[in-house]
N, C-alpha and C positions, 0 to 999 in steps of 0.2 A: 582314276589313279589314286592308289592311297600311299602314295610319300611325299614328303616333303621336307624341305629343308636345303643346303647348299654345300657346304663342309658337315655340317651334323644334319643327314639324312634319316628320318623316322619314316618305319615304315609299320603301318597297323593293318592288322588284320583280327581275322575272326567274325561269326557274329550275334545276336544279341542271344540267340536259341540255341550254338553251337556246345562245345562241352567247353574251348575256351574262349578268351579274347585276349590279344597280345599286342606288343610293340618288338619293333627291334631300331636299335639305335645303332649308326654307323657313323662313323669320323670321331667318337670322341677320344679324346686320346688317354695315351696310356699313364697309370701315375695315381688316377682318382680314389679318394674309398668309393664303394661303393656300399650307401648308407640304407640299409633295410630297414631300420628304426624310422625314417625321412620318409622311404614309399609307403609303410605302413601306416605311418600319419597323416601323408596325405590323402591316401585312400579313406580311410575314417573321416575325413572330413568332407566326402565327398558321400559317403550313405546318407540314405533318409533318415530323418527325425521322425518320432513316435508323435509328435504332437501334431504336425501339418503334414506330413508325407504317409506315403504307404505302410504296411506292416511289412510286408516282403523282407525280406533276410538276406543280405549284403554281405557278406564276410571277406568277402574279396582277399581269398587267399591267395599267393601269388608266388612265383619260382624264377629267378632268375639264372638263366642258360645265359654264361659264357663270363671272361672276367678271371682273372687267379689270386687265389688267397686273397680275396678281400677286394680286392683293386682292377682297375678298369688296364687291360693286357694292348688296347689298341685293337683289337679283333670288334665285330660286330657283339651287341648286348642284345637279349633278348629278355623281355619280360613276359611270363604266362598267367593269366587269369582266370581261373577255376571260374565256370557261370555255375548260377547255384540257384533252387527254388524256380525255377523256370514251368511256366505255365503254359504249354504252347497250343492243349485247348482251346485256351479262350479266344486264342485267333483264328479257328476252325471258318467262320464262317466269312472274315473278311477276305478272305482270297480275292474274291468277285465282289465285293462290297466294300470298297476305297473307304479307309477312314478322313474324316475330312481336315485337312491342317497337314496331314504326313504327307509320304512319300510313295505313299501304297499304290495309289495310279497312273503317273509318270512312272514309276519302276516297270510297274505292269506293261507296260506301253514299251520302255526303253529295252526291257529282259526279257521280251515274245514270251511272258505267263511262267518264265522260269524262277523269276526273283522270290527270295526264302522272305515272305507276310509273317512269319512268326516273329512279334515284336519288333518290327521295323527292319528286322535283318540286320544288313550292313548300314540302315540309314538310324540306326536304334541310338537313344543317348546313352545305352549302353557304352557305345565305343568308345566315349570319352572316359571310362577307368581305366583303362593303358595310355591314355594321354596324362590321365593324372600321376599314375605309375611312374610315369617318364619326368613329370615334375619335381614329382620328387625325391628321384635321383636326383634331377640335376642344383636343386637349392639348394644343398649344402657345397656344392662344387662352385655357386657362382657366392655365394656369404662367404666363400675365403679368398675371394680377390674382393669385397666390399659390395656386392649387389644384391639387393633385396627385392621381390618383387611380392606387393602386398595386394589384394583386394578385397573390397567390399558392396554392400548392399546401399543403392544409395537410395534409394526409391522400389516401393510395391506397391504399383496403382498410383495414387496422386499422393499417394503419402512418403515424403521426402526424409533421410536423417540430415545431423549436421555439415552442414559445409566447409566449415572451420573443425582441422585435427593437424595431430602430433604426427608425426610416425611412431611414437612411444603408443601412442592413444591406437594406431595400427595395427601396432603388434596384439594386442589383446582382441581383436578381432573375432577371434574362435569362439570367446566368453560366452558370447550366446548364439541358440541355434539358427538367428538369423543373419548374423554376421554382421549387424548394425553397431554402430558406438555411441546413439542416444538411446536410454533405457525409456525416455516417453517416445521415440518414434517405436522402439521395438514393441511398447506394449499396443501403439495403435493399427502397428501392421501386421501382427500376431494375431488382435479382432479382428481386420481386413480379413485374415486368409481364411480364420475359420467361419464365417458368414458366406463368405463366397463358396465355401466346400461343403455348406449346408445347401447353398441353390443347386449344387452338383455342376459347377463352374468352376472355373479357374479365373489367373490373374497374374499379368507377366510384372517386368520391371526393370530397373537400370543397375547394374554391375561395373564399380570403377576401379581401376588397377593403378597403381602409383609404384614406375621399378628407379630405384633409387642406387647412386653410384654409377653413375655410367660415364666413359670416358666423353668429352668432348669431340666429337667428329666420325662417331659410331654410325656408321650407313653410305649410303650410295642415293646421288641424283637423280630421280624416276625413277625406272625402272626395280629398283631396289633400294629403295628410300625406307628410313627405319618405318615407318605409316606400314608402306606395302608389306615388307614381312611381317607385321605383326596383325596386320589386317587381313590378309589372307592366310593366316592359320585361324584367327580367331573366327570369321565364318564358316570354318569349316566344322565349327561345332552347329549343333542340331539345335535351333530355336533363335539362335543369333541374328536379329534382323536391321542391325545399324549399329555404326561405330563412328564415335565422335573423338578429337584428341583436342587437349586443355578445355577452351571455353567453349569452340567445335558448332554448333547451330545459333548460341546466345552472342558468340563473337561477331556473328553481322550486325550485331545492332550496336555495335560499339562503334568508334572512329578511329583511323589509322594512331590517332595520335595517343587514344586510350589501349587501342588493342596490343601497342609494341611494347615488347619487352626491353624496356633501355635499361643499359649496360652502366658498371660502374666498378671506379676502383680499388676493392678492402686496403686498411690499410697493412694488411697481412702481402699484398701487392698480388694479390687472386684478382681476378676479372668473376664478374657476378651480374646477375641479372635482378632488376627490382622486382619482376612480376614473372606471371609462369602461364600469361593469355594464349603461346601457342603448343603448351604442352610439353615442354621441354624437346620439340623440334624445329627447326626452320632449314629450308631446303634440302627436308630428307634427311639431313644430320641431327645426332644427338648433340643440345648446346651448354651443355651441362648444371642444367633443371632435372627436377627428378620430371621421367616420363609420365603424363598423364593422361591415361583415355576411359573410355567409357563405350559399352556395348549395350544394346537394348535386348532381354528376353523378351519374346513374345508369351502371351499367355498357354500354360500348357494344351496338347494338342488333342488330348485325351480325356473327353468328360462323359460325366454320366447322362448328362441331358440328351435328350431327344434331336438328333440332327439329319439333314438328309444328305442321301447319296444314291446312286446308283447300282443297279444291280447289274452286274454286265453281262452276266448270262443270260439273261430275262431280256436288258434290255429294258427294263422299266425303272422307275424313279421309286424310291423304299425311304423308310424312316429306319436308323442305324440307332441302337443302342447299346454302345461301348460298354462290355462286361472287363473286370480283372481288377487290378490293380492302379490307379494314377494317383500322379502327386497333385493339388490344387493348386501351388506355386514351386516353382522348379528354382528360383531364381539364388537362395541360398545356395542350394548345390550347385550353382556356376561357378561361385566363388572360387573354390579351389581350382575349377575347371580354367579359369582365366588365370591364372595365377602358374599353372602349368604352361599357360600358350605363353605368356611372356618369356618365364623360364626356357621355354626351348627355343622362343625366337631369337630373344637372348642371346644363348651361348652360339647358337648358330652364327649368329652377326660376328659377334665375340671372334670365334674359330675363324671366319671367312676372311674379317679383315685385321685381323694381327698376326698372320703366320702361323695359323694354327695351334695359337697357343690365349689366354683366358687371363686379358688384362682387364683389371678394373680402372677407377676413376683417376685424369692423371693430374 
């Protein structure tokens, strides 16, 4: 299945070898700009860097079907994706030769030898550029009811940035091509990735998202608990192997009496919390903390080292050496990628539970 969503249904297609890759957005309602400047910046933010990714050529030009004069009509949105620079030689021989870490032999297995091997096909991280497309549309539509959703790099390999920031300190996040906000973790995980891309290895890492302004009582008990929708988009990205919310693995080692977030009250007569240990949710509600989670990248799946696999024609066991293009760390380009999934989960929630309509914080 590739949709998702409740009241705001995405639905993507295309894939990584195709001429394009797209979205289409359904439920949002009528009224919004619809900001080109916003998709085109977040697309940019989501190309490789010349100094730790590929050379490959991204331009990610993009056409949006549907919508009148500017504005979103209520009809379904479509966004188109020009693929561009496409290589689909270099996957000539994996057909029958599973890369190890994708999705090449499960597909094989799942799509009786039908499934498109040119670049991962539909399991490609290609797909995540109409996800980001879809982001950002939607972040100037949820910044005018007051909601921001920020992310960044918090870790590549053992190397950690700061723990302590602004959201001022947030916003500059783009500054650099890693998407850090200490300039000494950025220069030691800078040398990390090019050392590693010298062994002809990769190197994964931790991506954390902070969506700020949210009403008070945003979600639904289990089954649809603000966690679940934003956890089950956010797997649904290619490399995403664990999702944690506030302090998330470290908060067992804490005691109930450290871990709660007590309550108190301004004397502006606001109700406020001292701490933000469960991520600005408790029983699937938003409690009006900024949300905070964190997803782990795996190390990319794509290296030049020597790896084995199988030959399934043959039926014998072979040493695989990955020809083409790979990034050594993929994890800056999540950024944006996480930054979209909040985004749509977002307005989704937004939509579902206020009557269709895109209240912020009350």
């Amino acid at each position: 299945m590739n949709v998702f969503g409740n009241s705001l249904k995405i639905i993507l297609f295309g894939k990584s070898h195709e001429k394009y890759v797209g979205i289409t957005l359904d439920g949002l309602p009528a009224g919004f700009k619809i900001d080109e400047e916003s998709i085109a910046k977040y697309l940019n933010y989501r190309r490789p860097k010349p100094i730790i990714n590929t050379s490959r050529v991204e331009e990610d030009e993009f056409e949006i079907i549907g919508g009148f004069n500017g504005f979103t009509d209520g009809a379904p949105l479509t966004i188109l994706i020009k693929n561009k620079d496409v290589k689909s030689s270099d996957y000539d021989e994996l057909f029958l030769k599973p890369r190890p870490g994708h999705a090449d032999y499960p597909a094989y297995i799942k799509y009786k030898g039908f499934n498109d091997y040119r670049g991962g096909g539909q399991f490609s991280g290609r797909m995540t550029a109409p996800i980001v497309a879809a982001g950002g549309l939607l972040a100037p539509i949820l910044e005018n009811v007051g909601i921001r959703c920020y992310s960044r790099v918090v870790s590549i390999g053992e190397i950690k940035d700061s723990e302590e920031y602004t959201l001022e300190q947030l916003e500059r996040r783009y500054e650099n091509d890693l998407r850090v906000l200490s300039s000494g973790a950025y220069e030691k995980m800078m040398e990390k990735i090019l050392a590693v891309r010298r062994e002809g290895d990769s190197i994964g890492g931790v991506v954390e998202t902070v969506i700020s302004g949210l009403p008070v009582g945003l979600g639904e008990p289990f089954f649809y608990s603000l966690e679940s929708g934003i956890s089950a988009l956010a797997f649904s990205i290619p490399g995403i192997k664990g999702i944690e919310f506030g302090d998330g693995f470290q908060g067992t080692l804490l005691r109930g009496s450290e871990f709660n977030d007590q309550l108190y009250l301004e004397n502006s007569g606001k109700i406020k919390l001292k701490s933000n240990h469960s991520g600005g949710i408790n029983g699937g509600l938003s409690n009006g903390n900024p949300v905070v989670f964190r997803v782990a990248v795996r190390p990319t799946s794509s290296i030049p080292k020597p790896q084995n696999t199988v030959n399934m024609k043959e039926m014998s066991n072979e040493i695989l050496r990955i020809k083409g293009r790979h990034d050594p760390c993929i994890v800056p380009r999540v950024v944006p990628i996480m930054e979209s999934v909040a985004n749509i989960a977002i307005t989704d929630f937004l939509l579902t539970f206020n009557g269709g309509e895109l209240i912020g914080k009350n």
